[in-house]
C-alpha atoms as one frame of an Amber mdcrd trajectory, in Angstrom:
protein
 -30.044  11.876  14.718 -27.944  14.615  14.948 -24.136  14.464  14.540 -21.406
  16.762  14.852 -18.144  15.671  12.840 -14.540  17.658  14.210 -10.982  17.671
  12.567  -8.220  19.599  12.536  -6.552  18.275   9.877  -5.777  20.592   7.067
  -4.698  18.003   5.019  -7.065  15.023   3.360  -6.123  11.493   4.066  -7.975
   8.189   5.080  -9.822   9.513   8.013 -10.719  12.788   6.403 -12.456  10.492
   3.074 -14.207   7.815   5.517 -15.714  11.100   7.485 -16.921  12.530   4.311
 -18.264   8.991   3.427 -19.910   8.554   6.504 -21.998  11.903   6.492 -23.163
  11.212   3.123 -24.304   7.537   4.403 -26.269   9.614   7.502 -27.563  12.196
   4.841 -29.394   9.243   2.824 -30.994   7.729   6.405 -32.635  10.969   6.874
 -29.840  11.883  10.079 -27.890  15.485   9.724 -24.502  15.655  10.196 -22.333
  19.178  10.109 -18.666  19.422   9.793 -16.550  21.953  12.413 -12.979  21.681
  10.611 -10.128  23.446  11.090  -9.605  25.772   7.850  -7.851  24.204   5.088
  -8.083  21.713   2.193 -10.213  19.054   4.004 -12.685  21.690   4.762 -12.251
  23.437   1.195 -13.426  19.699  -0.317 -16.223  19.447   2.410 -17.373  22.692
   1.261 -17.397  21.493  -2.678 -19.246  18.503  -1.129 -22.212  20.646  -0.135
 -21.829  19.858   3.420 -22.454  22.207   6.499 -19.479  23.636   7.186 -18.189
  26.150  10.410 -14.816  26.633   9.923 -12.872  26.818  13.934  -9.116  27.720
  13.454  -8.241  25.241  16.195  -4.876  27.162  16.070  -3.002  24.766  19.239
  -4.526  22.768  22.428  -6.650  24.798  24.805  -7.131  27.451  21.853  -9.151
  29.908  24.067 -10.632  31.089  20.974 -11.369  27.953  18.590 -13.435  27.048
  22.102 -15.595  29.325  22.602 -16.361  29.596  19.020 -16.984  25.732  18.758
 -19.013  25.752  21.961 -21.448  28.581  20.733 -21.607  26.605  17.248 -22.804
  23.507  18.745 -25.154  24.883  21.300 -26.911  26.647  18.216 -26.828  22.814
  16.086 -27.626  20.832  19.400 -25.945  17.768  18.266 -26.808  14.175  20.000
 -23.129  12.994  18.864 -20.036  14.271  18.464 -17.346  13.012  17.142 -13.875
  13.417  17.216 -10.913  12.370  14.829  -7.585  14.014  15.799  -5.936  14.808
  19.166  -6.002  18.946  18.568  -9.959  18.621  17.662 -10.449  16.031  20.675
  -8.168  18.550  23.073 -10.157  21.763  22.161 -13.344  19.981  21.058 -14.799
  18.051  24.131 -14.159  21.041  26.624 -16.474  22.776  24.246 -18.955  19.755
  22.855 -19.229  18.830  27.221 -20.103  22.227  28.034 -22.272  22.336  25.393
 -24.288  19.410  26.481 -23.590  17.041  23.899 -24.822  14.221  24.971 -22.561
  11.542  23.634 -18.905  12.209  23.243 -16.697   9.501  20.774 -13.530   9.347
  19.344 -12.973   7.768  16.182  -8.776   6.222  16.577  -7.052   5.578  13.364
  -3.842   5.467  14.497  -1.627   3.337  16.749   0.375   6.331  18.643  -0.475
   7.128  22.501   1.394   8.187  25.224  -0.938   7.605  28.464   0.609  10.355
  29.969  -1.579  12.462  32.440  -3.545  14.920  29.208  -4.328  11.904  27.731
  -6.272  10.646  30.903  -7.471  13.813  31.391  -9.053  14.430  27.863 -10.075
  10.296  27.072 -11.545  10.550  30.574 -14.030  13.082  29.223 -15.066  11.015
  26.344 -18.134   8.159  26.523 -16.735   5.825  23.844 -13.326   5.176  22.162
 -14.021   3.711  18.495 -11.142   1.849  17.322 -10.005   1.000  13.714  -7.874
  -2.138  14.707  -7.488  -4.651  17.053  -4.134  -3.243  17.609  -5.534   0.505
  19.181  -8.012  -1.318  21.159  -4.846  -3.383  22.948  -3.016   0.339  23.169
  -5.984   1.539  24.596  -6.598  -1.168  27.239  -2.999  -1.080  28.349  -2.218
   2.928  28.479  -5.300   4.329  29.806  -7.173   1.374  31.254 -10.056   1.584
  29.028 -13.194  -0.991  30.165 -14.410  -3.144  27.105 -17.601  -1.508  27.500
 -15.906   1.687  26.517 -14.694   0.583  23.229 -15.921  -0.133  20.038 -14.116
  -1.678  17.123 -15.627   0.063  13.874 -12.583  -1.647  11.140 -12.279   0.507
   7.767 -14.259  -0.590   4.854 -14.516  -0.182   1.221 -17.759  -0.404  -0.616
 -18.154  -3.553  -3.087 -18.446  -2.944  -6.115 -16.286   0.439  -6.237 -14.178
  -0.212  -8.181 -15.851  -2.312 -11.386 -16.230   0.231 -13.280 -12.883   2.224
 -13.087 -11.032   2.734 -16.194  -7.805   1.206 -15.832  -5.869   2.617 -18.918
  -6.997   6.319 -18.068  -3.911   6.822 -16.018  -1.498   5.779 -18.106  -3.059
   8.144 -20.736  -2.544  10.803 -18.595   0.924  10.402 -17.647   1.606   8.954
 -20.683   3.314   5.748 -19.623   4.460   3.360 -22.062   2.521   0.247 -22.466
   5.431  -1.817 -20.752   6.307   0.206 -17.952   5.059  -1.317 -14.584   3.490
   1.511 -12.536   4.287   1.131  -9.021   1.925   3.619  -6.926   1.273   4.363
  -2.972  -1.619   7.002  -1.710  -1.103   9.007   1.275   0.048  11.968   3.107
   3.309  12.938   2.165   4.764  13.149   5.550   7.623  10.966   7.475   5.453
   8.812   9.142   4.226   7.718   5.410   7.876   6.605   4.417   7.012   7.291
   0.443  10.939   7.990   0.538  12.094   4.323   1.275   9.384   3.467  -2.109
  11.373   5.931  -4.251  15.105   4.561  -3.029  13.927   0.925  -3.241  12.443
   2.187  -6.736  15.846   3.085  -7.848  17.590  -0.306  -6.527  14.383  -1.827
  -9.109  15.669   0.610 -11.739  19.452  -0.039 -11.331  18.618  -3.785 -11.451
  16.855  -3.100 -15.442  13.793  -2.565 -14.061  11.173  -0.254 -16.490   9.019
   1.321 -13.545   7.338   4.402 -12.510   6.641   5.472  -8.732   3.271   7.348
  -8.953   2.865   9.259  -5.430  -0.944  10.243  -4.710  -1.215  12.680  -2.182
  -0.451  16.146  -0.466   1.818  17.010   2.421   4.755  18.656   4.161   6.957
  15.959   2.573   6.379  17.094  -1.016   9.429  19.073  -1.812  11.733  16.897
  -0.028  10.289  13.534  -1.848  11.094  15.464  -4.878  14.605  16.535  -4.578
  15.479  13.011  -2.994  13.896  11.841  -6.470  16.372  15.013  -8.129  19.096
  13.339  -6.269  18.685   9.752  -6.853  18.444  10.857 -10.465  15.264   9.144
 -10.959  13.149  12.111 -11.081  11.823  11.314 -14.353  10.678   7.635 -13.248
   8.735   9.505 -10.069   5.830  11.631 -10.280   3.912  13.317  -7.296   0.128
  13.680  -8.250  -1.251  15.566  -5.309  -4.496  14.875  -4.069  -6.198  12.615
  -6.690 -10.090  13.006  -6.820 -10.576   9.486  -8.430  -8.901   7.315  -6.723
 -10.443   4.497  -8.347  -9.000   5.292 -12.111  -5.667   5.976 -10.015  -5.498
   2.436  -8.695  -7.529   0.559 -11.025  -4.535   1.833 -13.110  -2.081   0.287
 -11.253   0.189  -2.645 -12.084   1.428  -3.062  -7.750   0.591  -0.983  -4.429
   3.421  -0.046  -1.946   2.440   0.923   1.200   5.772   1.997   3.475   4.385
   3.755   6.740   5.594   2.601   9.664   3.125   2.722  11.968  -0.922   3.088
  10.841  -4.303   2.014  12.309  -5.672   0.756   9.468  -4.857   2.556   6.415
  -7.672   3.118   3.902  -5.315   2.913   1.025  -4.134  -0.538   1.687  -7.934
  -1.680   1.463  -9.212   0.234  -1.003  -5.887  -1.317  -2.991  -6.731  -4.587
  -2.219 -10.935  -3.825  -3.103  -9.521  -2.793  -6.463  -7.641  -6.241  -7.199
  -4.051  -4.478  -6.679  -1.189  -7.299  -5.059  -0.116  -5.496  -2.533   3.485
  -5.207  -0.931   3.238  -3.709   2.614   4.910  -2.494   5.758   4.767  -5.416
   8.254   3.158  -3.247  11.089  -0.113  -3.636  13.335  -2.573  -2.787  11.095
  -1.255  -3.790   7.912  -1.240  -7.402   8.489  -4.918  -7.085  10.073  -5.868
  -6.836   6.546  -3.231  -7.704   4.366  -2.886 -12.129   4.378   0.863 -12.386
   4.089   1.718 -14.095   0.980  -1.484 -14.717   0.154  -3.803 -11.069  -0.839
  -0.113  -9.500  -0.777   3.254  -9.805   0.652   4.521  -8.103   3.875   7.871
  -6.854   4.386  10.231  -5.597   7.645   8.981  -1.863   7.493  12.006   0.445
   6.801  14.464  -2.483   5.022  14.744  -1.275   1.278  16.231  -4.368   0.272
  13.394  -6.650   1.459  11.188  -4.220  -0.109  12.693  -4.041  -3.642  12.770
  -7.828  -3.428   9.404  -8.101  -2.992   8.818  -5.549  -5.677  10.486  -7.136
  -7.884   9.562 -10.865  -7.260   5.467  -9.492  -8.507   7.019  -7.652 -11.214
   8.758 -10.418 -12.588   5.960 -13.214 -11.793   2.379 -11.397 -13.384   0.823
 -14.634 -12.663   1.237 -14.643  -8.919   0.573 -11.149  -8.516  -2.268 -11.723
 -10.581  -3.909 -14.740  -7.913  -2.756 -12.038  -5.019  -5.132  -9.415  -6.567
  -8.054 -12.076  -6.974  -7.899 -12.989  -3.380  -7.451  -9.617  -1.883 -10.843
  -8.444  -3.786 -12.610 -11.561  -2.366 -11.170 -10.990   1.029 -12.162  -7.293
   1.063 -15.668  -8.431   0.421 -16.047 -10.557   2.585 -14.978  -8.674   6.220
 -14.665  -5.268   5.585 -17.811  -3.802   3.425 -18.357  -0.433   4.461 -22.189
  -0.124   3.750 -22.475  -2.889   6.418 -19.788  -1.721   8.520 -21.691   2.059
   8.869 -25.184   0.549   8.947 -24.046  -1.805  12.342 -22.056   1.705  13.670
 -25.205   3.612  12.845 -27.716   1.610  15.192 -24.982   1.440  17.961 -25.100
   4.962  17.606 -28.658   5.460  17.666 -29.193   3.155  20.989 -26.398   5.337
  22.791 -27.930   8.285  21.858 -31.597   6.549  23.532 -30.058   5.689  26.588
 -29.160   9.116  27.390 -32.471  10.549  26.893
């Protein structure tokens, strides 16, 4: 099987990891998959990844020239399956993949933001299958663009078992050279507004102005970066906050841990919160759709209103102070990883589906 694997991200986040993920899992079955990315870091990593690689600039929607060059590309790679992850790849990429003649046309939907207006019926009109992360983008689906169940197909994150065993977890605080009682609070994402990693740093300093010995450890790369920064300058915390960029392994990152924050409002479902929970980290949440698909309120981590600082330093605070409970939260969040969202099982079931499309349009 042959599959063709668009983004125009520049940046690397959830999506951008499972993709890379998921080729490698096709490489091993003996399928070929090829990247078409829009130039930038993502494609710089998929490069170092040894990946096939055409670069499209994918510049805005209906970019005359990112589709002819992507329709040219995959008439020469005849892929069976294409697939989709962002609306700019979807907008310029199934005009080219259709007149192409790929043969089955899928979106992969991490996130829970649609507007049904008239594009989007005009583009998800063109594509066979929508493949949601949640339950939540399903519903959105159903009720903005009138989707059929038979168009859908609910493909949840996963994180492989067994990931994170062998992680070191006192290599981070060697590098940053945290004390041996500080608590190290951390979050992974893009830095961007949607993310919230500012309400983490401001509920931070409520933590720190209540005696709290913390440090807010930021993984990630975005447009936010200079702004989470100075708000850190401002607060006068910027020596409790550290932004690490992109962080290669994640695992010694979180393994490293002593409590996850995740502040976004609004997600499909975020890699980050599971592979936090895979790794035995409590986790303290944004109470959105998505989130608390995974995330067992009060029992694999706590759940908070998204965007109330005080209900999120509280919660903070009450793991901090109670090692013990955060302790049992971790447990059950590794078990509960395990047992509904392993990814090797989660690709192999996506795989087949896959495959029998692909037969039923020969």
């Amino acid at each position: 099987m042959r599959v063709a694997i668009l983004n125009s991200c520049r940046y690397i986040g959830g999506a951008e990891l499972w993709q890379i993920r998921f080729a490698r899992f096709l490489f091993e079955r003996g399928d070929e998959a090829r990247f078409f990315l829009r130039p930038g870091k993502f494609a710089d990593l998929v490069e170092e990844e040894r990946f096939k690689l055409r670069r499209i600039p994918m510049r805005f929607d209906l970019d005359p020239v990112a589709i002819g060059r992507l329709f040219f590309a995959l008439r020469k790679f005849q892929p069976e399956v294409a697939i989709f992850n962002d609306q700019r790849d979807l907008r310029v990429g199934v005009i080219a993949a259709d007149w192409a003649g790929v043969p089955l046309l899928i979106q992969r939907k991490g996130w829970s933001f649609l507007k049904g207006s008239f594009r989007d019926r005009f583009y998800y009109g063109r594509l066979d299958y929508l493949v949601a992360v949640s339950k939540a983008i399903e519903d959105m689906y159903r009720a903005k663009l009138r989707l059929r169940e038979d168009r859908l197909y609910y493909l949840p994150n996963g994180v492989s078992p067994g990931r994170f065993d062998r992680a070191d977890a006192l290599e981070l605080r060697r590098k940053i050279g945290a004390d041996a009682d500080e608590v190290l609070i951390g979050m992974v994402g893009r830095l961007e507004r949607q993310k919230r990693q500012s309400d983490l740093i401001r509920a931070g300093k409520m933590l720190i102005e209540r005696g709290a010995k913390i440090r807010i450890l930021l993984a990630g790369e975005g447009r936010e970066r200079e702004n989470l920064a100075q708000l850190a300058r401002d607060l006068g915390i910027a020596y409790r906050v550290s932004l690490l960029g992109f962080v290669d392994t994640i695992e010694e990152f979180l393994a490293g841990l002593d409590l996850f924050v995740f502040c976004s409002e609004w997600e499909g479902m975020p890699n980050a919160v599971l592979e936090a929970l895979a790794a035995g980290k409590p986790v303290v949440g944004a109470d959105i759709e998505g989130v608390r698909e995974v995330v067992e309120d009060g029992k694999s981590g706590m759940l908070y209103p998204a965007g109330d600082l005080e209900a999120l330093s509280e919660r903070m605070e009450r793991l901090i102070r109670d090692p013990g409970m955060a302790r049992e939260m971790g447990e059950a969040a590794r078990k509960r990883m395990s047992d509904n969202f392993d990814e090797q099982k989660l690709f192999r079931e996506f795989r087949n589906w896959l495959k029998q499309r692909v037969k039923e349009r020969r």
